[in-house]
C-alpha positions in Angstrom: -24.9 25.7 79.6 -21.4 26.9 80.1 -19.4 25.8 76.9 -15.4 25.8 77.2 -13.4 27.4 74.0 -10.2 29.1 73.2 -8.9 31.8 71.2 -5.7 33.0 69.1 -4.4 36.4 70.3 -0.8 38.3 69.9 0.3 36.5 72.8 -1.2 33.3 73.0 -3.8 31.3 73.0 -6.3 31.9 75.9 -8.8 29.3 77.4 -12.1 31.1 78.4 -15.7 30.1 79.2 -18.8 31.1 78.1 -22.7 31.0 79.0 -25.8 33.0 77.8 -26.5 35.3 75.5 -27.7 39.0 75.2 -25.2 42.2 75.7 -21.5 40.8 76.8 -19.7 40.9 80.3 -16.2 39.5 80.5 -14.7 38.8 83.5 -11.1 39.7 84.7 -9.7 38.1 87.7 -6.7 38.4 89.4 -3.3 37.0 89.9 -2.4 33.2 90.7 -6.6 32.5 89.8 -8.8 31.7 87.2 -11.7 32.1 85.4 -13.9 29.9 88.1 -13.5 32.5 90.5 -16.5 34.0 88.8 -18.8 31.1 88.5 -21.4 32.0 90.8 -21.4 35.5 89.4 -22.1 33.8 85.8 -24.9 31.6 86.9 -27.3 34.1 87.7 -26.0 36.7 84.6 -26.3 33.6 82.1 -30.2 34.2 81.5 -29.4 37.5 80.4 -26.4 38.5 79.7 -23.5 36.6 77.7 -21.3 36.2 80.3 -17.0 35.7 79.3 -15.1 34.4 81.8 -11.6 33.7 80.4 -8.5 32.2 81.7 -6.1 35.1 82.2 -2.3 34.8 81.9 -1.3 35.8 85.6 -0.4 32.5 86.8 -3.3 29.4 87.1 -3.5 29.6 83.3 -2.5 26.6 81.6 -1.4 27.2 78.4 1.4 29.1 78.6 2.0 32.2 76.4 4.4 32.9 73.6 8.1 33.7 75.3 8.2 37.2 73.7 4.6 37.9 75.6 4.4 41.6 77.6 2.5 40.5 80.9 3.6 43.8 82.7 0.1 45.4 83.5 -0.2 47.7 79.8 0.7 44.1 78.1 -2.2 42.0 79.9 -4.7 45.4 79.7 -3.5 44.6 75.5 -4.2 40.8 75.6 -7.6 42.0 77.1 -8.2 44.8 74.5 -7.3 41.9 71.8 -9.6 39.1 73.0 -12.1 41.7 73.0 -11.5 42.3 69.6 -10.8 38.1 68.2 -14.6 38.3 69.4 -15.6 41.5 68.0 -16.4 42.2 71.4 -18.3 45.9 71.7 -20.0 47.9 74.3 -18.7 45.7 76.8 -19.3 45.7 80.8 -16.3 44.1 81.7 -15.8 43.2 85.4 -12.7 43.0 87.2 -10.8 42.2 90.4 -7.8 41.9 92.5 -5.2 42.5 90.6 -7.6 42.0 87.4 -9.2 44.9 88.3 -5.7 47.1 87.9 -5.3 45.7 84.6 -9.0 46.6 83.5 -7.7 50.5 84.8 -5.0 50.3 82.9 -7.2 49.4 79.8 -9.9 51.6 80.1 -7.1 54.8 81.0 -5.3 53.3 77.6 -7.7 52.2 75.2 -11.4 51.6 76.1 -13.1 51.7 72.6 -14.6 48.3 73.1 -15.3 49.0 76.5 -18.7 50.8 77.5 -18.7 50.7 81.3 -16.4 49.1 83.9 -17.0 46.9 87.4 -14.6 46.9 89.7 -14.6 44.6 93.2 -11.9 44.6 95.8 -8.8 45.5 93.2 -5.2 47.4 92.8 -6.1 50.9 92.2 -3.6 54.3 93.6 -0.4 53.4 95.2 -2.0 50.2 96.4 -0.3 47.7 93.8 0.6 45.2 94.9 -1.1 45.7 98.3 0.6 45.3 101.4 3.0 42.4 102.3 2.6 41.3 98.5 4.7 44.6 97.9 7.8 42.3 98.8 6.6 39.9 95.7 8.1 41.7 92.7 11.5 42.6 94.3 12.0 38.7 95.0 10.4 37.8 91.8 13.3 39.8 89.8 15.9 37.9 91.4 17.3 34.5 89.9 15.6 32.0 90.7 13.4 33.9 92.8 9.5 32.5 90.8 10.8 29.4 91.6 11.3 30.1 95.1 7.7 31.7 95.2 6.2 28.6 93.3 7.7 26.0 95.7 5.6 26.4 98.8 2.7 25.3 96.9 3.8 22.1 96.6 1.9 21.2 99.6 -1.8 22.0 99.6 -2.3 22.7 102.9 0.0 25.7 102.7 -1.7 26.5 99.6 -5.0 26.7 101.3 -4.0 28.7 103.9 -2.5 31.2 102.0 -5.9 32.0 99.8 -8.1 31.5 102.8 -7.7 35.5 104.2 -9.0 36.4 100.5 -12.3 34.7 100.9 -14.6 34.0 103.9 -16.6 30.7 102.2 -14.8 27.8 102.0 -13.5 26.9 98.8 -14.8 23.8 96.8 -12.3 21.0 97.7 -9.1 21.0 95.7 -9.6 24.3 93.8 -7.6 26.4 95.0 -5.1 24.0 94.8 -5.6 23.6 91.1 -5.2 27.7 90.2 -2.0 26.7 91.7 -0.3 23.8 90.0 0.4 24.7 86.4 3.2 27.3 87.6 4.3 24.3 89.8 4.0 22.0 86.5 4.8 24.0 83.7 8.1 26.1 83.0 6.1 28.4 80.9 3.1 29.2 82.8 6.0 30.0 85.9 8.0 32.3 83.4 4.8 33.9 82.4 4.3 34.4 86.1 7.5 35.5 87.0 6.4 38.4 84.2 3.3 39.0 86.0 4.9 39.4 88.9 7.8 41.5 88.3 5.5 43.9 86.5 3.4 44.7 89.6 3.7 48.3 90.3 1.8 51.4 91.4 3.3 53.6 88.6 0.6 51.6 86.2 -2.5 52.0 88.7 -1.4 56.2 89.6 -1.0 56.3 86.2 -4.8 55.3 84.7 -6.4 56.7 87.5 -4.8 60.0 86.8 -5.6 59.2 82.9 -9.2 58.6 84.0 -9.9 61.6 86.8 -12.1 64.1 85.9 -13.9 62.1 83.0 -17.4 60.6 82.9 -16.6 57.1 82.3 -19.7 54.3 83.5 -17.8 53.0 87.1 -19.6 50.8 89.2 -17.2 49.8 92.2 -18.9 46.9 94.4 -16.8 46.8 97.0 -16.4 44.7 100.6 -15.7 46.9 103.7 -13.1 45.5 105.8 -10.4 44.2 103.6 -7.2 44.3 105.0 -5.6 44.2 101.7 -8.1 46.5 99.2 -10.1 48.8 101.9 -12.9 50.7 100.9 -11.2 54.2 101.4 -9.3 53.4 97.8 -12.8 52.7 96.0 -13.9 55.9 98.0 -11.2 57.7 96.4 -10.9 56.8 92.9 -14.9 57.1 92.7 -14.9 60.9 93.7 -12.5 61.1 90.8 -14.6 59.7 87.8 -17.5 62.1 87.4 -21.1 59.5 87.8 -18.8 56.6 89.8 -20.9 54.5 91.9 -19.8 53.0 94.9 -22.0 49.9 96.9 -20.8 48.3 99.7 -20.9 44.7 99.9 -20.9 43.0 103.5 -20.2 39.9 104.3 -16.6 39.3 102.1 -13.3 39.2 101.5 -11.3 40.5 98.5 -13.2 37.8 96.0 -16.2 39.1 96.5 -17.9 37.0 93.2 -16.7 34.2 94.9 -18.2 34.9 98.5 -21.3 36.9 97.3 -21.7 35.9 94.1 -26.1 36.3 93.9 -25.7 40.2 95.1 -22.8 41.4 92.8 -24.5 40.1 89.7 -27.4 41.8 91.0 -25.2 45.0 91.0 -23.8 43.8 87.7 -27.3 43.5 86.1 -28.5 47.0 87.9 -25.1 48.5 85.9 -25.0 46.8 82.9 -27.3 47.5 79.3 -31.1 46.2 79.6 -30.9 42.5 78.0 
């Protein structure tokens, strides 16, 4: 049974999810989504595993975070590190992607004492953050009034829709994707927060861990789809020949969220990775 609860950390309070029991995976997705992108994923980890699947703050989060809150990419990878630790989280697999999966690097490169191996799915990583046209995303965010011009399209849901639809090649449940984005439509504080999220978007943070993390032996598992036109394979490629014991799987048959289009065979790669229940 999947139980809904929230916690206290330095920057707010965050909504997350939980299911199962046995060694912890926690689940980081990525920007203007939630914790649901991983439900598939959790269903067939929850017999096993105690599987964490929190609301981030990077945009479809609800409760917005304190105004003083650090959302560039080090500031999330700390709001991570500290819901690890409200838990007493250790020897975690935690599983990230999109732009979730850039904030795990920066962790692990920063900090990864609660950390004991790391999944990462279509994601940021190099020079690649923010990936292609999205690029143009945290120049416009940094001017005034520039979230609120980003937000505004989303009004209608059938532009909202089409803008997730190259990300995934199943059809979302009805009115989902909608719902990641209506709080920074709603709520002044969930669109400041990602006006933050978005202004901090920059390959500085993703060279910068992967440079932190080259040459050491740290547990990588990248289950990654061929053919994204945003996150393709040749970056998982590359940061995998730079961590020493990095294992790289293909994964046919998606888009970027790959828990969400083949959910059954990446917690089967999860399971494969992760401690023996």
């Amino acid at each position: 049974m999947v139980e809904a609860h929230e916690v206290q950390v330095t920057a707010g309070t965050i909504r997350y999810r939980e299911a199962g029991s046995g060694p912890a995976i926690v689940f980081v997705h990525g920007y203007l989504v939630d914790g649901r992108l991983w439900d598939g994923v959790v269903d067939a980890l929850a017999d096993r595993y105690r599987c964490i699947a929190p609301n981030w703050p990077m945009g479809a989060h609800t409760i917005a975070m304190h105004p003083d809150a650090d959302l560039t990419p080090p500031g999330v990878a700390t709001v991570i590190e500290d819901f690890l630790a409200a838990l007493d989280l250790t020897d975690v697999t935690l599983v990230g992607n999109d732009s979730g999966g850039a904030m795990c690097q920066v962790l692990v490169a920063r900090r990864p004492a609660r950390v004991g191996r790391l999944v990462l799915t279509n994601c940021d990583t190099h020079e690649n953050f923010p990936p292609g046209i999205f690029k143009a995303l945290p120049p416009l965010a940094k001017l005034p009034g520039g979230v609120t011009m980003l937000a505004l399209p989303f009004r209608v849901p059938a532009i909202t829709r089409t803008a997730f639809r190259p990300f995934a090649k199943r059809k979302p449940p009805a009115g989902l994707v909608e719902s990641w984005a209506r709080a920074a439509i709603a709520d002044k504080g969930v669109r400041h927060d990602l006006g933050k999220v978005t202004r901090g978007m920059d390959k500085r943070h993703t060279l910068t861990a992967a440079a932190a993390l080259t040459g050491s032996n740290f547990p990588l598992l990248l289950a990654w789809a061929p053919g994204d036109r945003y996150f393709p394979i040749g970056y998982a490629e590359r940061l995998g020949a730079q961590i020493g014991g990095a294992k790289l799987v293909r994964i046919p048959d998606s888009a970027t969220f790959v828990p969400f289009d083949q959910p059954g065979r990446l917690a089967s790669e999860i399971a494969d990775f992760a401690p023996s229940p």
